[in-house]
N, C-alpha and C positions, 0 to 999 in steps of 0.2 A: 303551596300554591301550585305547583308543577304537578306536584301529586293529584291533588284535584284534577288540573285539567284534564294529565293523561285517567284519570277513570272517567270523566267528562264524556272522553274524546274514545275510546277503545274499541266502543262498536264499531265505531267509522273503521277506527284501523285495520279492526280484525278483518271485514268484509273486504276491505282493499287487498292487505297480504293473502284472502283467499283467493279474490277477482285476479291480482297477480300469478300467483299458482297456478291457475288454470290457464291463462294465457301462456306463462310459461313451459310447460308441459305440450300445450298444443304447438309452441315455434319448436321445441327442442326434437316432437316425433319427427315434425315434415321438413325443418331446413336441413338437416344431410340430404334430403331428395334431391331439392332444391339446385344445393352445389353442383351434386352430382349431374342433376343435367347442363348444367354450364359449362363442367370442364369436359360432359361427355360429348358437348356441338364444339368442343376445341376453339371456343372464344377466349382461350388467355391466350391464343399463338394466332389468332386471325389477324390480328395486323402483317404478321411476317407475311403470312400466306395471300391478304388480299382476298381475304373472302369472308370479310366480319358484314357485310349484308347480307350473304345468305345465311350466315352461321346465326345470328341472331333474330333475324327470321325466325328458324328453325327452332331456337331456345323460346323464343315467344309464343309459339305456336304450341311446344310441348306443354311449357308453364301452363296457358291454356286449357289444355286438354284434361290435363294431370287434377286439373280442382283447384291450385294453387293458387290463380285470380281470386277465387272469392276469398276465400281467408285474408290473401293480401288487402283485399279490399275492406275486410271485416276489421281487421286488427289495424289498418289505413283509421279508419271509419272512427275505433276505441280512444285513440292515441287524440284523436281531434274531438272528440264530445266530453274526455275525462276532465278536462279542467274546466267545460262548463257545470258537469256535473259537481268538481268540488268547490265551486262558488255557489251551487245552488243548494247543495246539502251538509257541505262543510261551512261554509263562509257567511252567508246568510242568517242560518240558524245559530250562530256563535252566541251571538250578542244579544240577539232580536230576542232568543229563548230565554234568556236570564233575565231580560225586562219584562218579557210577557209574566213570567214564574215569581219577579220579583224578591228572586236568590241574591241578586249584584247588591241590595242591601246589609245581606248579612255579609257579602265577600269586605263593600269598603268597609263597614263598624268595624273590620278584623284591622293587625296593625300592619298589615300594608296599606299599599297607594294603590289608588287609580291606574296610573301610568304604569304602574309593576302590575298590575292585574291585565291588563291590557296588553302589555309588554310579553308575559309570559303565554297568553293564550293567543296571542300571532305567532310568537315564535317558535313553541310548539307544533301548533297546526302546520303553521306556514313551512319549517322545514321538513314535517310527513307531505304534505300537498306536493312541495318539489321535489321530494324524494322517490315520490309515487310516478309525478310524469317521467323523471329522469332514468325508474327503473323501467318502466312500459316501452318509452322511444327506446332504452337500450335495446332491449330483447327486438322488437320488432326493426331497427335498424340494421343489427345481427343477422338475423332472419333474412331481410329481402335486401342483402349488399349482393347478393349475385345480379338482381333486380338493377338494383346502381349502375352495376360495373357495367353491364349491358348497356346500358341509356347513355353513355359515357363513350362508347366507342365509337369511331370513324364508319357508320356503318352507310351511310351516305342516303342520297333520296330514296331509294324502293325499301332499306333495308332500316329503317330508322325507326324503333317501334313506337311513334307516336307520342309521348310524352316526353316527359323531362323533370328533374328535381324540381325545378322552378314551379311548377302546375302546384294549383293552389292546395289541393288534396294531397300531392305529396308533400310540398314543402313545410304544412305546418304538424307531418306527423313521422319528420326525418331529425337529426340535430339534437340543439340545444333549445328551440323556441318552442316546447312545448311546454320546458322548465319555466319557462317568462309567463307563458299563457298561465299557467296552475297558478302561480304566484298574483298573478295580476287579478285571476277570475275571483280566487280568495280574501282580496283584501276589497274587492269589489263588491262581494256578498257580505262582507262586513260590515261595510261603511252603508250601507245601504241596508239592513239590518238595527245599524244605530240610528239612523235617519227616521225610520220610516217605523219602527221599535215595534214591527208586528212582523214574524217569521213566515207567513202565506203571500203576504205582500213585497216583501224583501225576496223572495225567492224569486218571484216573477218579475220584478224588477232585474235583478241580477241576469235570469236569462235574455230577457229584450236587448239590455246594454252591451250585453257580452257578445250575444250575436251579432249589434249592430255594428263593436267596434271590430270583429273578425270579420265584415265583410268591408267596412272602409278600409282598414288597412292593407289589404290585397288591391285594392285599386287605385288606391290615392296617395298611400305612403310606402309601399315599398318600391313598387315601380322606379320611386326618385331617392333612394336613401345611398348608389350612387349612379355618376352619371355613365350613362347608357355609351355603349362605342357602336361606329358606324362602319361601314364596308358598304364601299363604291364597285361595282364591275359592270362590264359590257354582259349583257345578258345572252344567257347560256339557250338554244335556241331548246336544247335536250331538258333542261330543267323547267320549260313552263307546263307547269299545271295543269293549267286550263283557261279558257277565255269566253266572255259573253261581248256580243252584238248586239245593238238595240239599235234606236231609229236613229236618224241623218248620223248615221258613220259612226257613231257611238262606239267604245270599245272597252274592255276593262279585263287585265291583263293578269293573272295572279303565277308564281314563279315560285319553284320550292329553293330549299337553299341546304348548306351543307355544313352546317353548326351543330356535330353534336352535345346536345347537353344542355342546348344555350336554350337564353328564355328570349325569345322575339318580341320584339315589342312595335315593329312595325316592319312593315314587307312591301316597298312601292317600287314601282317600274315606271323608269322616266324618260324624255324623250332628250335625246342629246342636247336640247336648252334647258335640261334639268329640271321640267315641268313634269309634275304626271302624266302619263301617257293614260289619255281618253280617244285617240282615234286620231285619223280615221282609220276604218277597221281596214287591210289588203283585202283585194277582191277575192283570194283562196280562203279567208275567213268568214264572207260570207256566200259562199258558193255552196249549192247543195252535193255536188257533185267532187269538189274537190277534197285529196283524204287528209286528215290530221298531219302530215308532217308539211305536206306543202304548205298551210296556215304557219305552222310552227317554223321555216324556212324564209316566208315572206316575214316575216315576224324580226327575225333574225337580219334580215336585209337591212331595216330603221334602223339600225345604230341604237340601239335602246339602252338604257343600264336597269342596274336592278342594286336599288338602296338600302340596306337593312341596320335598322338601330337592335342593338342585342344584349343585354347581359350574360356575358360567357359564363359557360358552366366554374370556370376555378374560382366563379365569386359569388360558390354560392356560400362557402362559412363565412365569409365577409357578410350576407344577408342572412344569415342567420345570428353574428356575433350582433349586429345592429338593430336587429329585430328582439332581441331578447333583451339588451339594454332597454329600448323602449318600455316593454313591457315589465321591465323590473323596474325602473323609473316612476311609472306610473302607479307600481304595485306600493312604491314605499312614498310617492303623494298621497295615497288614497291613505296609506298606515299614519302620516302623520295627521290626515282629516282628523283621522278617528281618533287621533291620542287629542286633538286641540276638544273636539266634542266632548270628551270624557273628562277634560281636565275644567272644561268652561262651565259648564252647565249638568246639572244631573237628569236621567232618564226620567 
């Protein structure tokens, strides 16, 4: 039976370890550049020095320049669509093919089971599927840890390059949850495959579902898988942002902060009775004539704080260890759907 599946299965394979190969060869030319500009803007010793905002600047700027964005963003991009692709072409077509072909007759008349038929053509798949995301995330995690290390440092408000592990494009193409993803997209195109026992229909089913749960889960469950910490301060007169004025006094205040790495989850500015501050606006904020600091000064005079709820960056393998559970949870409910349908009822 093993034998079967792997010549079943080997097209699939071969195209993955070639799709591998080629990614691999592409991280292994460009990441010595890569390092190299890292250690060439002297961002391992920037903290000593106090100069990791402009040093990373500078490294972002290069990376930039160099081409290296888009790849990152290309192989970002791979890492996150590969496990929809092998639910949709692995996982789907498993089962759905063998009922359409009406081969699963001649498999049960033979002297195994059901449950071993089934048994062995998840676990097969299912350990190439995680094998495949585990080897991609590696190489490309490899690849852009200069990327990391940067986004990771003290670089403060000007020098901050804007993201963070936590952003939802990088987080699910960093780690270990892309293994969860493969697993879960797999057994998702199977079960729905056995459901719906037509492989055109099970494929599209599989992408709708997959897609629907990778965009809930970024909004509605990871955010709370744990709880968020807070940091209270008197508002820094130098860190706000920016402000709008609108009618009878209206104000609305927004404030940068100095978390690197961290994932915000909210940023309010409050009035010393710990209300949001809506106004009223100082008269140098809406004055045509008066400049930016003296707004930012009268500002400063309110007694204001500035609230932030955050997921710090050291928790981020904690939401990746939790997030991969999930999806591997899920991946071996959907495995047992599919072993009670094969056991209860035939195609």
């Amino acid at each position: 039976m093993t034998w079967l599946t792997w010549r079943q299965f080997r097209a699939q394979a071969i195209v993955a370890a070639a799709a591998l190969a080629v990614v691999a060869a592409a991280l292994a030319v460009t990441g010595p550049h890569l390092a190299h500009l890292f250690d060439s803007n002297g961002l391992a010793s920037c903290q000593a020095r106090g100069t990791c905002g402009n040093d990373v600047t500078a490294f972002m700027d290069q990376f930039k320049a160099a081409g290296d964005a888009v790849l990152f963003w290309l192989t970002a991009g791979l890492v996150f669509l590969a496990p929809a692709l092998i639910g949709i072409f692995w996982g789907a077509p498993l089962i759905a093919r063998e009922i359409e072909a009406g081969t699963f007759r001649l498999a049960w008349n033979q002297s195994i089971t059901r449950l071993r038929w089934l048994a062995v053509k998840l676990g097969l798949v299912g350990l190439a599927s995680m094998a495949v995301a585990a080897l991609l995330t590696l190489m490309v995690t490899w690849w852009a840890s200069p990327i990391d290390r940067a986004i990771a440092l003290p670089a403060g408000r000007n020098g901050a390059p804007g993201f963070n592990q936590f952003a939802p494009a990088l987080f699910v193409a960093h780690g270990i949850v892309p293994i969860g993803y493969a697993a879960f997209a797999l057994a998702l195109g199977i079960t729905a495959g056995l459901v719906l026992r037509r492989t055109v229909p099970a494929m599209a089913v599989t992408l709708l579902l997959f897609a629907a749960v990778q965009i809930a889960v970024p909004l509605w469950v990871r955010p709370h898988l744990l709880p968020p910490r807070h940091a209270v301060t008197v508002l820094n007169p130098a860190s706000i942002d920016g402000w709008t004025a609108g009618a009878n006094g209206y104000m609305n205040v927004t404030a940068a902060t100095d978390l690197p790495g961290a994932w915000l989850l909210s940023n309010q500015v409050l009035t010393p009775a710990g209300h949001t501050f809506t106004g009223p606006a100082p008269a140098a904020c809406v004055s045509n004539s008066a400049p930016v600091s003296a707004c930012s000064a009268a500002l400063g005079r309110l007694g204001l704080r500035q609230q932030v709820a955050y997921q710090p960056a050291s928790r981020f393998w904690a939401f990746q260890w939790l997030e991969t559970g999930i999806y591997l949870a899920l991946a071996g409910a959907l495995g047992g759907c599919c072993a009670l349908l094969i056991r209860r009822r035939a195609p």
